[in-house]
DSSP file (Angstrom, degrees, kcal/mol; ACC not computed):
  #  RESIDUE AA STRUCTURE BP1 BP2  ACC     N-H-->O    O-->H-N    N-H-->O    O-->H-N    TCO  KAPPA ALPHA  PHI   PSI    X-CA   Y-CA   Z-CA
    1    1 A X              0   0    0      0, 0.0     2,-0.4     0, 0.0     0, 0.0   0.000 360.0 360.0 360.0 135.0  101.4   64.7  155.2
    2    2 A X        -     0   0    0      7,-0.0     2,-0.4     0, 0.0     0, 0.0  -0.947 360.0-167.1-100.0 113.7  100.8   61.3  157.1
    3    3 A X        -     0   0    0     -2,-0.4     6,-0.1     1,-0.2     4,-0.0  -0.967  18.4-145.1-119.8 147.1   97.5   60.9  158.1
    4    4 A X  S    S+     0   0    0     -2,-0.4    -1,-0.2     1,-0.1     2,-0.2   0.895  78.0  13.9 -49.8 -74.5   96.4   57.8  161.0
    5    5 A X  S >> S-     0   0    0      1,-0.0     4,-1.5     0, 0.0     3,-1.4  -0.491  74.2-100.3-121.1 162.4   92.9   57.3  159.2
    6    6 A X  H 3> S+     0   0    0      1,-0.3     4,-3.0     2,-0.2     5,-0.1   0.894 120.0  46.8 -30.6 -55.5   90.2   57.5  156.6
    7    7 A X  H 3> S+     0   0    0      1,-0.3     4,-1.1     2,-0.2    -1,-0.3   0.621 110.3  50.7 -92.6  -0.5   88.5   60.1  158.3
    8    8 A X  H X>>S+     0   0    0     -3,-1.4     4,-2.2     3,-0.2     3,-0.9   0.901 113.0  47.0 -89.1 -50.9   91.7   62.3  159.0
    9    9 A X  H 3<5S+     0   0    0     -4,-1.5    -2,-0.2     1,-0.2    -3,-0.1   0.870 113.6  47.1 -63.6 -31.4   92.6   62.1  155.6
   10   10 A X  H 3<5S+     0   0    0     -4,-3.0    -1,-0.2     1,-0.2    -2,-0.2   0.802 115.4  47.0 -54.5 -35.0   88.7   63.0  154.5
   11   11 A X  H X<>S-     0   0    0     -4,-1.1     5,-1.5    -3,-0.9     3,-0.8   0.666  98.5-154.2-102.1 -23.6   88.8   66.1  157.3
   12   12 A X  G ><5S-     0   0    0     -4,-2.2     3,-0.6     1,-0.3    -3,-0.1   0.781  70.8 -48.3  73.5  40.5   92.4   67.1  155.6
   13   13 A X  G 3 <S-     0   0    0     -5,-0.6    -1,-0.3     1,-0.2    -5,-0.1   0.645 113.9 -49.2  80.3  26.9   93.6   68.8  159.0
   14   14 A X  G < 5S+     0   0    0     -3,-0.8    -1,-0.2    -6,-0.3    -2,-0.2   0.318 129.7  88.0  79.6  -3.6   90.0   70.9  159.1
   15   15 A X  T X>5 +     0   0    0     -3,-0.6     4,-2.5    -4,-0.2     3,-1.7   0.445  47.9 111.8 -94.9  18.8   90.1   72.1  155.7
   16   16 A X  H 3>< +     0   0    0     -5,-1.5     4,-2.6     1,-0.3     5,-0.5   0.863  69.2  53.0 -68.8 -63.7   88.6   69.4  154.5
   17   17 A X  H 3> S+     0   0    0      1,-0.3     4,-1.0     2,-0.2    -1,-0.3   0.732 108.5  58.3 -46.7 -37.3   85.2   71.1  153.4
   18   18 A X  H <4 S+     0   0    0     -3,-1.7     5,-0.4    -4,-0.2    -1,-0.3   0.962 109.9  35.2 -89.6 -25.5   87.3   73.4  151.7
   19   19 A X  H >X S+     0   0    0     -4,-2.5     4,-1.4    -3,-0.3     3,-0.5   0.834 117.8  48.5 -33.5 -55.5   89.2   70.9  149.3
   20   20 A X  H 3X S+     0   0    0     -4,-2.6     4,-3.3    -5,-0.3    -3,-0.2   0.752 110.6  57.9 -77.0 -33.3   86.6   68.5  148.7
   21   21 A X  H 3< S+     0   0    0     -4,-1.0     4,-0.4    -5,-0.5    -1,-0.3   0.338 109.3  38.0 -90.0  17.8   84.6   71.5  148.0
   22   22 A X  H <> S+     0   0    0     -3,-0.5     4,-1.4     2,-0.1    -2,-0.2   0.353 112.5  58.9-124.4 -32.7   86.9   73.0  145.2
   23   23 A X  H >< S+     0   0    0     -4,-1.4     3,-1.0    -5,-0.4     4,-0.4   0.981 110.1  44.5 -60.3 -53.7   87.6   69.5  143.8
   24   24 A X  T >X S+     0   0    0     -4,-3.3     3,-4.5     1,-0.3     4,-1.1   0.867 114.1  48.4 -50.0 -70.7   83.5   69.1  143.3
   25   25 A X  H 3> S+     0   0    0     -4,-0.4     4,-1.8     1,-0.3    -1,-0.3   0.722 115.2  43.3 -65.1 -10.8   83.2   72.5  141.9
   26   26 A X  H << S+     0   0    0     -4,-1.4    -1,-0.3    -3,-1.0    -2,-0.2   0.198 118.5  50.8-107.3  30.3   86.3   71.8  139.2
   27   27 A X  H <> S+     0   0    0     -3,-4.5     4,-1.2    -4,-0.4    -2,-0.2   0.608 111.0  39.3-105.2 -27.4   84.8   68.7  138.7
   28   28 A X  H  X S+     0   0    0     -4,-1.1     4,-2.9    -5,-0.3    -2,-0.2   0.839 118.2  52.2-102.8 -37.3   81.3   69.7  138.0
   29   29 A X  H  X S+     0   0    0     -4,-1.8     4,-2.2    -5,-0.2    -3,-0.1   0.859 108.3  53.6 -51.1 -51.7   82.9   73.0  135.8
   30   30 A X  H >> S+     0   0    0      2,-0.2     4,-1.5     3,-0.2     3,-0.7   0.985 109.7  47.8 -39.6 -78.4   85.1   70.2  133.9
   31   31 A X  H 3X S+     0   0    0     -4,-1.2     4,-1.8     1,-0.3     3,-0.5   0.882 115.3  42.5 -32.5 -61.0   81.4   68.2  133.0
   32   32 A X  H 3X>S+     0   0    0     -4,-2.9     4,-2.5     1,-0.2     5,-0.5   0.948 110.6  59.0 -83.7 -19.8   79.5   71.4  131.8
   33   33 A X  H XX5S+     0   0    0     -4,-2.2     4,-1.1    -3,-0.7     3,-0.6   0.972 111.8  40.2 -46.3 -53.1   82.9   72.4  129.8
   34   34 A X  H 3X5S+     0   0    0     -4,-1.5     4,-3.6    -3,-0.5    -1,-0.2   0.923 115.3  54.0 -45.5 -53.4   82.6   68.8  127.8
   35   35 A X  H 3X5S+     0   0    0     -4,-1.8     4,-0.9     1,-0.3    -1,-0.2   0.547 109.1  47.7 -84.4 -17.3   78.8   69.3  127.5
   36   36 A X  H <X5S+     0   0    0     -4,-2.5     4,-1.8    -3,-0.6    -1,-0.3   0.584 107.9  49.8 -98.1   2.0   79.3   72.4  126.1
   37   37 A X  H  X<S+     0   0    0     -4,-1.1     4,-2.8    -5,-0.5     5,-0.4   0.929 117.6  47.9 -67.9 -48.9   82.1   71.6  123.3
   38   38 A X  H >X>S+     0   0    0     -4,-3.6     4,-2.5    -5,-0.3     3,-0.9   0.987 106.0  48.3 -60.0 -65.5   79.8   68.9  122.6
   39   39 A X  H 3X5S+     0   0    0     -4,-0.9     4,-4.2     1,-0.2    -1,-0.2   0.918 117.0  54.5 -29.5 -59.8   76.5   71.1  122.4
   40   40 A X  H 3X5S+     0   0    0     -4,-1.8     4,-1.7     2,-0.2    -1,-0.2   0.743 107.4  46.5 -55.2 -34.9   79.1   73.5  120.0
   41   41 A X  H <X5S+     0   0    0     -4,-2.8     4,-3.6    -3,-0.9    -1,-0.2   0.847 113.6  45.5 -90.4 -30.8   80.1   70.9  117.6
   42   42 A X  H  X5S+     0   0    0     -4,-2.5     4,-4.8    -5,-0.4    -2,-0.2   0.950 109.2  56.9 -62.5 -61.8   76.7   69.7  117.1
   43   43 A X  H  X<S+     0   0    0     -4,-4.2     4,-0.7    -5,-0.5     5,-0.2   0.953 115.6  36.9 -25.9 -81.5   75.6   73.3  116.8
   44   44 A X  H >X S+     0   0    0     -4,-1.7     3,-2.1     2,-0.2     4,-1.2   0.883 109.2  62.5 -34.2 -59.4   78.2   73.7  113.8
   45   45 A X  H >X S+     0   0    0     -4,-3.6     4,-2.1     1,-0.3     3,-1.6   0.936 108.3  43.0 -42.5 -63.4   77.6   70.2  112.6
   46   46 A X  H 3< S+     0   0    0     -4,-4.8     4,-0.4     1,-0.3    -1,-0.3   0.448 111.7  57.7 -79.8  19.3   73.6   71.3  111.8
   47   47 A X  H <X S+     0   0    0     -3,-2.1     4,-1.1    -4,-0.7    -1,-0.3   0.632 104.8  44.2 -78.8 -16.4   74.6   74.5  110.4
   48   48 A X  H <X S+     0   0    0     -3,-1.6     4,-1.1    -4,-1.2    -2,-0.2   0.835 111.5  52.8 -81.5 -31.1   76.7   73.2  107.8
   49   49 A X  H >X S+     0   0    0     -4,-2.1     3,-4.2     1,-0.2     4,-0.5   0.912 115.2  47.3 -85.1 -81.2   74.1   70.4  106.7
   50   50 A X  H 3> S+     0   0    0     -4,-0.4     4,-0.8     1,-0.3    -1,-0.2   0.524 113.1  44.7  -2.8 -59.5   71.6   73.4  106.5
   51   51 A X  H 3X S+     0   0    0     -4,-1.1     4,-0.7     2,-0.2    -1,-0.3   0.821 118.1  45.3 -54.6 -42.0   74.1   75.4  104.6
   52   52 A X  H <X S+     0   0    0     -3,-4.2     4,-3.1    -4,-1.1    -2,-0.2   0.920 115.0  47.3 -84.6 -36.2   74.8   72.1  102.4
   53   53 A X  H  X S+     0   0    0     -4,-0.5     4,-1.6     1,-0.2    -1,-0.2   0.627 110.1  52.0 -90.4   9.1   71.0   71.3  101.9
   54   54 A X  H  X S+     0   0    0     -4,-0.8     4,-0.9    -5,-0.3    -1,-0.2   0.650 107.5  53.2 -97.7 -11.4   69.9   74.9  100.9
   55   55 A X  H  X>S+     0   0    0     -4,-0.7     4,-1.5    -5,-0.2     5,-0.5   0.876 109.8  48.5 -76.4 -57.8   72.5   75.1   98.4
   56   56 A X  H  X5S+     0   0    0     -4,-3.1     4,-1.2     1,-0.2     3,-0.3   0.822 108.8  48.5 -65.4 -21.7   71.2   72.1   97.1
   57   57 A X  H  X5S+     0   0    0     -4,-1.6     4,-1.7     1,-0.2    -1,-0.2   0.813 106.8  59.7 -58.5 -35.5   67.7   73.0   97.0
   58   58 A X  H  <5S+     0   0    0     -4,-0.9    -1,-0.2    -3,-0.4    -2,-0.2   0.523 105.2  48.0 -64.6 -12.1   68.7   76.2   95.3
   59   59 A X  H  <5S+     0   0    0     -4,-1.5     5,-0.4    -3,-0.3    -2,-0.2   0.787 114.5  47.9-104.0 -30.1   70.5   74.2   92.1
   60   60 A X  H  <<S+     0   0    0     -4,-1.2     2,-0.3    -5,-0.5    -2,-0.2   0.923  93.7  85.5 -71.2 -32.4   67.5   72.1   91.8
   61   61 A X  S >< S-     0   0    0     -4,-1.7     3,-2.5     1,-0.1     6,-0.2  -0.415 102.6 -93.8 -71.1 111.0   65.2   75.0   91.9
   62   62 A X  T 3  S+     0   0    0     -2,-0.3     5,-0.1     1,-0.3    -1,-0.1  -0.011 118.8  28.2 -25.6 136.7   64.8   76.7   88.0
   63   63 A X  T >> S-     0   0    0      3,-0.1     3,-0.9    -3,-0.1     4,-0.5   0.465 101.2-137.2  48.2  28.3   67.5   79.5   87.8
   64   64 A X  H X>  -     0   0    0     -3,-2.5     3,-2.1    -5,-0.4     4,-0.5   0.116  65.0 -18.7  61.4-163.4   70.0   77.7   90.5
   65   65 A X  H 34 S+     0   0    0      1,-0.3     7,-0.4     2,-0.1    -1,-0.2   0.728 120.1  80.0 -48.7 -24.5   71.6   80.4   93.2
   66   66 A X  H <4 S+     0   0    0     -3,-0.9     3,-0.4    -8,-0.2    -1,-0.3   0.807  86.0  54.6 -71.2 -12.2   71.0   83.1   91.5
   67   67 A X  H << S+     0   0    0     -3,-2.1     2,-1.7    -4,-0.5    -2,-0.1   0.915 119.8  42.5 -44.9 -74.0   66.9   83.2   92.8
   68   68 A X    >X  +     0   0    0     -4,-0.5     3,-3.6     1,-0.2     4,-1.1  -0.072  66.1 165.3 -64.4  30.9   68.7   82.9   96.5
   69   69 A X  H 3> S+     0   0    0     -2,-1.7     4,-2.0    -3,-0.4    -1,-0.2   0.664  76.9  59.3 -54.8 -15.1   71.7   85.4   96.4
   70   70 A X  H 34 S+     0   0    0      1,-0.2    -1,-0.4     2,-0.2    -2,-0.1   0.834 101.6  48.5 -59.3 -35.7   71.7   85.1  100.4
   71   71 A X  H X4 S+     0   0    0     -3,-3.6     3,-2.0     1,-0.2    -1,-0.2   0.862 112.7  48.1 -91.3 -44.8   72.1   81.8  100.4
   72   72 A X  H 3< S+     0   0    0     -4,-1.1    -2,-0.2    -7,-0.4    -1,-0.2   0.920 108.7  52.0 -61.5 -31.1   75.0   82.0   98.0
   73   73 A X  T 3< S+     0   0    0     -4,-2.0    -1,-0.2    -5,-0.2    -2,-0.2   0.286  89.0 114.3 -83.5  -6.1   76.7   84.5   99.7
   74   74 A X    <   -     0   0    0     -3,-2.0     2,-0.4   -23,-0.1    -3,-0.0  -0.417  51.9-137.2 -65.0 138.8   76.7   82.7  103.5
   75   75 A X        -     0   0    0     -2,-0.2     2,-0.1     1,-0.1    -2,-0.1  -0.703  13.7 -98.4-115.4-166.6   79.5   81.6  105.1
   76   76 A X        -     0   0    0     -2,-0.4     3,-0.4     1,-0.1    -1,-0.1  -0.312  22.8-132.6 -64.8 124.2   80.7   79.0  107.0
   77   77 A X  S    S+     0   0    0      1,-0.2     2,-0.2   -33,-0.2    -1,-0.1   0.740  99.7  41.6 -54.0  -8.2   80.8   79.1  111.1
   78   78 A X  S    S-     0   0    0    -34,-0.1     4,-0.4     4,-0.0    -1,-0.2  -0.654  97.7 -95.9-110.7  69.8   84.0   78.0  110.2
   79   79 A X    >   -     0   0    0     -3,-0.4     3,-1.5    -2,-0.2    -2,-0.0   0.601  58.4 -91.6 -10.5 126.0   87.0   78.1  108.1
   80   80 A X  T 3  S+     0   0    0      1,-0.2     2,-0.5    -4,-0.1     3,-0.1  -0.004 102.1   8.6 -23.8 155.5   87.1   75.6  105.1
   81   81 A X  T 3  S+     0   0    0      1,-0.2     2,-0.5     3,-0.0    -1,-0.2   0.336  85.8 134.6  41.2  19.1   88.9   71.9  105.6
   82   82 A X    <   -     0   0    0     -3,-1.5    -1,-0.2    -2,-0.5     2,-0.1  -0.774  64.1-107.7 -82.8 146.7   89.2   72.5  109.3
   83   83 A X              0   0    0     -2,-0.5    -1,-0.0     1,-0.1     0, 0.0  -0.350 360.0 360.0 -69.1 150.4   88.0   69.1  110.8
   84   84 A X              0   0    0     -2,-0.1    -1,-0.1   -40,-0.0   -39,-0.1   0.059 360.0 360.0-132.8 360.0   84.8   68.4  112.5
């Protein structure tokens, strides 16, 4: 499509409102997608240093894991030696 002007190309033959307005909304759906990967990895991130520092309070602590058997017996939000 060839349009004369700015404002032809902006109004997109009259659809214009509807274009512009499904580019915002998969623009603004792209943004909270990011923000929630991010929000998710962070999540994971402090459950595993949780995970890592209640194991370690549990060996320092007289009879090691075996007080906590809960704690030994969590697992991971995640499968082992996938990357973070």
């Amino acid at each position: 499509m060839i349009w004369s002007s700015a404002s032809e190309f902006w109004a997109m033959g009259g659809y214009g409102v509807y274009v512009w307005g499904s580019m915002g909304v998969s623009a603004a759906l792209l943004a909270c997608e990011v923000l929630l990967a991010r929000m998710g990895r962070q999540q994971a991130l402090d459950a595993v240093c949780e995970a890592m520092n209640a194991e370690a309070l549990d060996a320092e602590t007289p009879g090691g894991a075996a007080a906590s058997p809960a704690v030994a017996s969590r697992t991971l939000p995640f499968p082992q030696g996938a990357e973070t």
